[in-house]
C-alpha positions as CSV (number, residue, x, y, z in Angstrom):
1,X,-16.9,-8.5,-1.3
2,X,-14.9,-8.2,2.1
3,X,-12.4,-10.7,1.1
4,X,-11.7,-8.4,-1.8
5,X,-11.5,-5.5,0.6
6,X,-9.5,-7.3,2.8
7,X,-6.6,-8.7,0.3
8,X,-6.4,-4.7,-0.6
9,X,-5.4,-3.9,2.7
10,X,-2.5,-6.2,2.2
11,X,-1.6,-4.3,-1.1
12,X,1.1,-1.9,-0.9
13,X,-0.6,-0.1,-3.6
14,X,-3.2,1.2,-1.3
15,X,-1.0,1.3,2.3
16,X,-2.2,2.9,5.2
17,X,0.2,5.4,6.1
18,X,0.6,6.7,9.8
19,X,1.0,10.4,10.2
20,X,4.3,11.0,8.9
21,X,3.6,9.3,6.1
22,X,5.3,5.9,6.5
23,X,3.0,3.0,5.8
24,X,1.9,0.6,8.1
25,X,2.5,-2.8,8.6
26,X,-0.5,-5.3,8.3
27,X,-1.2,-8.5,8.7
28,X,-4.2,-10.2,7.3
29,X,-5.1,-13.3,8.9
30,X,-8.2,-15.2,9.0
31,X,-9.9,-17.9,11.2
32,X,-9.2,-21.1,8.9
33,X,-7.0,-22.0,6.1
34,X,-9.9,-21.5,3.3
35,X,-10.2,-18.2,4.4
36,X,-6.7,-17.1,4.9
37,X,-6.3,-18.2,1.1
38,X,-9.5,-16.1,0.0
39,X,-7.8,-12.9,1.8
40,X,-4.4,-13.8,0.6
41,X,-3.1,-14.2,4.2
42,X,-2.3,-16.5,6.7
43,X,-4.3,-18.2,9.6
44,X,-4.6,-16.2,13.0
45,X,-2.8,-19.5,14.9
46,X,0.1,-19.1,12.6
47,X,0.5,-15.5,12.5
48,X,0.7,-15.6,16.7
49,X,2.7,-18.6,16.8
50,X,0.2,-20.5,19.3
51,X,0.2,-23.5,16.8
52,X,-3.4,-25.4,17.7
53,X,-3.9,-22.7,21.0
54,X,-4.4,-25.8,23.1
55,X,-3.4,-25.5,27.4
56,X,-3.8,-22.4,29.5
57,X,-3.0,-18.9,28.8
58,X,0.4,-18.9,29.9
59,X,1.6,-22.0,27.8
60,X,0.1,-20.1,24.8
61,X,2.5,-17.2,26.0
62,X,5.8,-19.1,26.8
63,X,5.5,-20.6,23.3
64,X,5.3,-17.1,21.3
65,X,7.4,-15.9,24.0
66,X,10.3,-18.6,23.3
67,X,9.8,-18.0,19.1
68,X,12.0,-15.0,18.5
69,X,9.9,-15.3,14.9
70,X,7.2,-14.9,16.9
71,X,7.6,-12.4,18.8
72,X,9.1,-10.3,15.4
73,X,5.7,-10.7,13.8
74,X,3.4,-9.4,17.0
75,X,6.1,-6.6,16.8
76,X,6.7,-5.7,13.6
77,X,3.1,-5.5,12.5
78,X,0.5,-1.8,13.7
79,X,-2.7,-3.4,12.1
80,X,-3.8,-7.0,12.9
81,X,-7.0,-8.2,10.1
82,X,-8.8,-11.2,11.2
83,X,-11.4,-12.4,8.8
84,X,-14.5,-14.3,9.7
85,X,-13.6,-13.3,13.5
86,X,-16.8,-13.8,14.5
87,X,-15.9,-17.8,13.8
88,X,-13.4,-17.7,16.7
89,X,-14.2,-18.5,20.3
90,X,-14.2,-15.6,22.6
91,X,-11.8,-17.4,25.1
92,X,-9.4,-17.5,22.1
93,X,-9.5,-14.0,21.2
94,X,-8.9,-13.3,25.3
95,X,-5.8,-15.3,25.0
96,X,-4.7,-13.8,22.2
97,X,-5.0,-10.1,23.5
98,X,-3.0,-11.3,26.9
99,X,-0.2,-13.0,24.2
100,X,0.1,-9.7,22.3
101,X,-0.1,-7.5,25.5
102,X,3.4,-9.2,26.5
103,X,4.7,-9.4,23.8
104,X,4.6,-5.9,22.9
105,X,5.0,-5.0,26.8
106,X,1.7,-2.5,26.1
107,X,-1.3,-3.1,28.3
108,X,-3.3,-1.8,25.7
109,X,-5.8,-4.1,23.9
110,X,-3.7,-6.6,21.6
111,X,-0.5,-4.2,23.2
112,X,-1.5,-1.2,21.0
113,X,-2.0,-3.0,17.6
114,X,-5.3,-1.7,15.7
């Protein structure tokens, strides 16, 4: 099933490895509690630190922006894994990619995270 797929993504047993061989950093998330705990993961709100994702793009930002935990987590990690993402609101996913694009100071989409 794809919640077993995805919870092997998170094992270290099967890690994705860049070029040179180091493995990658990924973080499975999904788009509600039930789900994160299917994909042994967290929810999307918590992994970017924008809490209930209420107010206007840049509050979202100064929040994750203000959380050095935050901000480690958007940086630390190459492979972002959202289950169920076609549950969240396109607006949310916009806000998202604009947090992430600052935080990682890469105008790529979701500032060069896969």
């Amino acid at each position: 099933t794809t919640s077993t797929i995805v919870r092997l993504l998170g094992d270290e047993r099967y890690a994705l490895r860049d070029r040179g061989g180091k493995p990658r950093k990924i973080a499975i998330t999904a788009t509600t509690g039930i789900a994160a705990c299917n994909v042994g993961g967290i929810t999307i709100n918590s992994f970017a630190g924008v809490g209930t994702a209420e107010g206007s793009i840049a509050d979202m930002c100064a929040r994750v922006m203000g959380n050095e935990y935050s901000k480690k987590r958007w940086r630390d990690h190459d492979i972002l894994v959202v289950d169920e993402v076609s549950m969240m609101p396109g607006q949310f996913l916009d806000k998202l990619n604009f947090v992430a694009q600052r935080v990682r100071n890469c105008k790529s989409s979701f500032g060069g995270m896969q």
